[in-house]
C-alpha positions in Angstrom: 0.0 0.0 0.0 2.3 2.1 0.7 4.7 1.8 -2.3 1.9 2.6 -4.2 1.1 5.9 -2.9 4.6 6.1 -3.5 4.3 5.9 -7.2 1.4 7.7 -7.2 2.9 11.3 -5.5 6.0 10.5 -8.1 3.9 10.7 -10.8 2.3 13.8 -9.9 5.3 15.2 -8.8 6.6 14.7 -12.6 3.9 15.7 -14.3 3.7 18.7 -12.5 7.1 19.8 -12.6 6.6 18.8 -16.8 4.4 21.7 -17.0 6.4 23.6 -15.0 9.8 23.6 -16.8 8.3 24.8 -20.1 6.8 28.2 -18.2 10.2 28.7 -16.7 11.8 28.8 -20.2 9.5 31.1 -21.5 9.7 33.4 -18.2 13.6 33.6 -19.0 13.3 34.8 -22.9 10.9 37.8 -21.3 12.4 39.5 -18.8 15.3 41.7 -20.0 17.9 41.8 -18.0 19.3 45.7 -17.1 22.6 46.7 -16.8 23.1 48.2 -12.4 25.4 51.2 -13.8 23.4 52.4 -16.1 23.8 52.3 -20.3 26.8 54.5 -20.7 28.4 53.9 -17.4 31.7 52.0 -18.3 33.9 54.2 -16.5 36.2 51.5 -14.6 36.8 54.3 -11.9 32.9 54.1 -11.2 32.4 49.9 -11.2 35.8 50.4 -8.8 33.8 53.1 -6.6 30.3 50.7 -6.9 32.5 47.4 -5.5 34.3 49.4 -2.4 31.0 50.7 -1.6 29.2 47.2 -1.5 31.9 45.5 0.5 32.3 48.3 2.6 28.4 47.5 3.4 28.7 43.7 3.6 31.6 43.8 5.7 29.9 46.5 8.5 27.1 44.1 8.1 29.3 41.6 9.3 30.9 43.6 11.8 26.8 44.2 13.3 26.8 40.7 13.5 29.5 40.4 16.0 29.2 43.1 17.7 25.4 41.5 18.6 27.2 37.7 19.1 29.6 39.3 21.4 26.8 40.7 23.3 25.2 37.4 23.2 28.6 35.3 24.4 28.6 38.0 27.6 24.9 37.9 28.5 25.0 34.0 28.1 28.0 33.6 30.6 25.7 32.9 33.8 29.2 34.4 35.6 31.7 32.3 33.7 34.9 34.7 33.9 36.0 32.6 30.7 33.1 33.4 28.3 32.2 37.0 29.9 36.2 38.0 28.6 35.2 36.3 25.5 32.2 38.1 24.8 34.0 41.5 25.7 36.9 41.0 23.3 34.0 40.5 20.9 32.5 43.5 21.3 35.4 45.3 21.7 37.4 44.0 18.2 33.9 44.5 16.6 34.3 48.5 17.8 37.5 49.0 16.4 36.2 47.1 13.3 33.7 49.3 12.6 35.9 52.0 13.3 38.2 51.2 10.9 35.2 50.7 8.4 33.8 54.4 8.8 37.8 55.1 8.8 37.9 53.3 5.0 34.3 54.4 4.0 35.8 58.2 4.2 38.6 58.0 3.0 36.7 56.3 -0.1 34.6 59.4 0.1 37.1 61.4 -0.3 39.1 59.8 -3.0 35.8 59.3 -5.3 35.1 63.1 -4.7 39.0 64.4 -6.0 38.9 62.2 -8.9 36.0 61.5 -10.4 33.4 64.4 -8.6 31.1 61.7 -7.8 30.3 60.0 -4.0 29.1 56.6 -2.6 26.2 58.1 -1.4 25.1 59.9 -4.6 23.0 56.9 -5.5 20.7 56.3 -2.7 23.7 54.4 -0.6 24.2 51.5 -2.6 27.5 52.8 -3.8 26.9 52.9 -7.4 27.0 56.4 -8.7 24.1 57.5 -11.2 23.9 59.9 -13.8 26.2 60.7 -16.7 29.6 61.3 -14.7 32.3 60.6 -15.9 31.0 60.3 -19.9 32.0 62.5 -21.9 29.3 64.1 -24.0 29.2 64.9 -27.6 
């Protein structure tokens, strides 16, 4: 009995997934894909400025994350000496990471600004500058 409902869900299962497959392919041939810098945006100085600014982001994001596990390696302790230390050097490595981030993110700021006129946060904080910058018009 039960090997037959077995067979029975496979079956479904594959002829279900049979019409599925066939919607997917179409789905792909309709939805263009748009280029994130824009059409005329090749300037290698902005992709450069649009990468710094999204690792900058990823890795404070990661530094957030500690900072809140540190937190949760002290509170979790119950008076362990060992783990309380733990969670402090957590918390404090994660401060002087994100230090050093805000450090990094400025002086990104700064160098985007002298060479190219353009900033991270020009775009709504994603780090990819908009506009024309950088192109030369005709």
């Amino acid at each position: 009995m039960k090997n037959t409902i077995q067979k029975f869900l496979k079956k479904k299962f594959l002829i279900a997934v049979s019409f599925l497959i066939p919607t997917l392919a179409y789905a792909q041939d309709t939805i263009p894909i748009k280029n994130p810098l824009g059409d005329n945006n090749f300037d290698p100085r902005l992709v450069i400025g649009y990468v710094i600014g999204a690792v900058l982001g990823i890795v404070g994001s990661i530094a957030l994350v500690m900072f809140i596990a540190g937190g949760l390696t002290w509170m979790t302790a119950a008076g362990n000496p060992d783990k309380v230390k733990k969670g402090k050097d957590i918390i404090v490595w994660s401060v002087i990471g994100l230090a050093v981030i805000f450090l990094a993110y400025a002086l990104v700021q700064f160098a985007l600004s002298a060479f190219i006129g353009s900033t991270l946060g020009e775009s709504g904080g994603s780090g990819a500058p908009t506009g024309t910058q950088g192109v030369p018009t005709n």
